[in-house]
C-alpha positions, 0 to 999 in steps of 0.5 A: 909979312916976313920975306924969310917964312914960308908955311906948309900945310900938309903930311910931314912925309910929303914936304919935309924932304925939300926943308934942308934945302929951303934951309940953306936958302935962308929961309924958314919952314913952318909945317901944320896939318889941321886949320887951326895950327896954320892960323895960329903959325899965321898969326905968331910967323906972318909967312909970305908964302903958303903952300897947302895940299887940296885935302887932308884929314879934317881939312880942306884947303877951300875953307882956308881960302875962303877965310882968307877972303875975309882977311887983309894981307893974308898970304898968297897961297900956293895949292900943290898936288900929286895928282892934279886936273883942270877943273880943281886947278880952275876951281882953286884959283878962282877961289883966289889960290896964287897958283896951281902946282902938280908935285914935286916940290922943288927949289926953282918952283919955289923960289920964283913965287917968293917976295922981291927979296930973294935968298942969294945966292941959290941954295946949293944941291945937298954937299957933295961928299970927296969921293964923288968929287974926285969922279967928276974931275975926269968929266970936263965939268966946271967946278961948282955947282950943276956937275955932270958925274960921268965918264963915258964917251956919249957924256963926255961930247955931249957935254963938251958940246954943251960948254961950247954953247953954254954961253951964247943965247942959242936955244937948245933942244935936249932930248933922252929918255926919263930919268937921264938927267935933261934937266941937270944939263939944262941948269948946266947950261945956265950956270955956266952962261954970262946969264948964271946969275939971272932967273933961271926959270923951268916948267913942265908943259905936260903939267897944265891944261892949255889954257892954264899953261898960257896963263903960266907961260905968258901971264894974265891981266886983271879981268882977263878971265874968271878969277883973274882978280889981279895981274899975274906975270908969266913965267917969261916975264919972270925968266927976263934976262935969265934963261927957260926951261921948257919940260916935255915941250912935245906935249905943248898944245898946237896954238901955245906952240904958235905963240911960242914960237913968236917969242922965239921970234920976236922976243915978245909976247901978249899977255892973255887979255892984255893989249900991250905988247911985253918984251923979253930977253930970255935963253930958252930950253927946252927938253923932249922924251919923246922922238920929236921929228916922228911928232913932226912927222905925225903933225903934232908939233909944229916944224918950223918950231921944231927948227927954231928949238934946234939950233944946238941939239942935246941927245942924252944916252941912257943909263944902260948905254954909259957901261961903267958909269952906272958905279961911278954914279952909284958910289957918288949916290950912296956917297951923297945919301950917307952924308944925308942921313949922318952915317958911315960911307959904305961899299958895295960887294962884288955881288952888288956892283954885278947886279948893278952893271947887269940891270937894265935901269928903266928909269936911267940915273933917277931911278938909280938915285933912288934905289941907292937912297933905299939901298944906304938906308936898309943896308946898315953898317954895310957893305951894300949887297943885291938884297939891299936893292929890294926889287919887284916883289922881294920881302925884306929881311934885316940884318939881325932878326935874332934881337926880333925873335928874342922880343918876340920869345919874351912876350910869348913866354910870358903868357897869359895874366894871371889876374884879371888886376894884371890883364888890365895893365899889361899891353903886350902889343904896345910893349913889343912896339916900344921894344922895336921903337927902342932897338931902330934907334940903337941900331942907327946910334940914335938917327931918328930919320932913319929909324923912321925910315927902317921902321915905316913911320914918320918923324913925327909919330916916332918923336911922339912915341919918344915924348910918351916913353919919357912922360912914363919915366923912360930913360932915352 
């Protein structure tokens, strides 16, 4: 079974983004669609992980963990949703799933499910560009990875507070709205504390049911419960000498949040349906987007773990509360977008940067970091104007419609067939299409992704496309 593979079966469109980083992590990614081309990357690869969505077209992932039943050393399968429940988790791991996962994908999910023999060291966030380099200097970040990009006096003490501790086993409690970066700060932690080369494990209570969120949390012992078929060790167990992460922790069931506490306590814990007493040396995280001391007030989360979890406290402003930063953060996102998709660094107009300080950013830094990715891909040679942004209901419209129109005018003017011989053979549908196919790739100099991008299609069927032309003796 080869450490190094992992095979995905899902749309390309909904696991391809996390490839460059399993890439960098040494690792290789097979992707299949349908049962029959994951068996045959089974047989030819032997991956050490499989990841399935529930359903596609034309497959179940029940029937690949039925036929796995029937093999000897099939590889563990990881089932990820974007909208999960109790039940189809419960349901899929009796059938024998390794685990249960609610999207996104990310490297630190991934990495702690892979064999014993891990890539090191961990992979990189995507190359920071110069530019944005040079903005994080003035922040008091550490070189390296993890940097906090921002200037304002709310960023600058809390994350002078948070390289004060950064080193000790304190748990710290980090709490801001959506989207403000709490996880950022958490893995800051980490890399900058004598544990920066341990696990550095996450998860989001909010994520899983109680009882499968223990199960997650502390692990289970063969028998412990239906489709307990093996021992499975916690995520604690797996944090040993590294640090936690405890996502959205108000949101912990009120009995979890007794046996957390005792770890906090005691460091140890019992597995569910085990009898031996586990212990552990972790640093625990934890974060909340809520008003936890109200949740205590209410009676929904315990004080006296309220207290424990609060030895050091992290309050993350908003993104509208940090004034210029919302541009600092911008130019350092289109800066890293760029890079991403091989184009050229591109400005923002007065307009742009305007209409960027005057928005009220619901969604804080996240959605900021996405509305920049939109905003490099539609903007072309730049520079990046409001329109770029394509907010509430505004219709695109591209730079140039006059190459459009003038497809458009062709196949108008070229009128009916005159022969019943020529209306057989002509397609006026597919020639426009392969017209606009053609000019998305001329006007990103050849960058499929992004001609995908601008044209709402995959990678996959554009390269399909690409292969038809050629077989009709296109010249690409």
């Amino acid at each position: 079974m080869s450490a190094r593979t992992v095979l995905f079966i899902a749309e390309p469109q909904s696991v391809t983004a996390i490839f460059p980083t399993l890439k960098e992590a040494g690792l290789q990614a097979g992707l299949a669609d349908n049962i029959t081309g994951a068996l045959g990357f089974i047989k030819k690869s032997d991956p050490c992980l499989i990841f399935c969505r529930p359903n596609l077209q034309g497959f179940n992932a029940r029937a690949l963990l039925e036929h796995a039943r029937t093999l000897d050393n099939f590889p563990p399968v990881v089932i990820f949703t974007a909208s999960g429940n109790a039940e189809e988790a419960t349901e899929y791991l009796n059938l024998g799933a390794r685990d249960y996962w609610i999207e996104p994908l990310v490297w630190d999910k991934i990495k702690v499910v892979l064999p014993d023999e891990k890539p090191e060291p961990e992979p990189e966030p995507i190359a920071k560009p110069a530019a944005a380099t040079s903005h994080s200097t003035p922040t008091g970040t550490a070189a390296g990875k993890y940097q906090i990009i921002g200037r304002h006096d709310a960023v600058l003490r809390t994350l002078a507070l948070a390289k004060q501790v950064a080193k000790s086993k304190a748990t710290v409690l980090i709490s801001g709205e959506s989207g403000t970066g709490k996880e950022m700060f958490a893995r800051y932690l980490h890399h900058n504390s004598d544990r920066g080369d341990k696990p550095f494990v996450a998860i989001n209570c909010a994520a899983l049911p109680e009882h499968l969120l223990e199960s997650e949390l502390f692990g289970h012992e063969k028998g412990a419960f239906t489709g307990a078929i093996n021992r499975k060790l916690g995520k604690f167990e797996l944090a040993h000498g590294g640090t936690i992460l405890l996502d959205e922790i108000t949101e912990m069931d009120a009995g979890l949040q007794a046996k957390l506490l005792r770890v906090l306590q005691e460091s140890e814990f019992d597995r569910v349906g085990g009898v031996e007493t586990v212990k552990v040396d972790v640093r625990v995280l934890a974060t909340t987007n809520r008003d936890i001391e109200k949740t205590v007030d209410e009676g929904k989360f315990r004080q006296d773990l309220f207290y424990r979890l609060n030895v050091i406290p992290l309050k993350l402003p908003s993104l509208k509360e940090r004034g210029n930063d919302v541009i600092l953060l911008a130019d350092f996102f289109t800066g890293k977008f760029t890079a991403t998709y091989g184009l050229d660094q591109l400005a923002f107009t007065e307009e742009a940067r305007k209409w960027l300080m005057e928005y009220e950013w619901p969604g804080n830094v996240r959605e900021l970091q996405n509305l920049m990715e939109r905003a490099v891909l539609l903007a072309g040679q730049g520079p990046i104007q409001p329109r770029h942004f394509l907010m509430g209901d505004e219709q695109w419209t591209p730079d140039d419609l006059s190459s459009l129109d003038a497809d458009q005018k062709a196949i108008s003017e070229a009128g009916p067939p005159s022969t019943p011989g020529e209306a057989l053979s002509v397609m006026p549908l597919h020639e426009m299409e392969k017209r606009l196919i053609l000019k998305s790739l001329e006007e990103t100099t050849g960058n499929r992704t992004r001609a995908a991008e601008l044209l709402g299609i995959s990678v996959r069927t554009l390269r399909n496309k690409l292969n038809e032309y050629k077989k009709s003796g296109e010249n690409l």
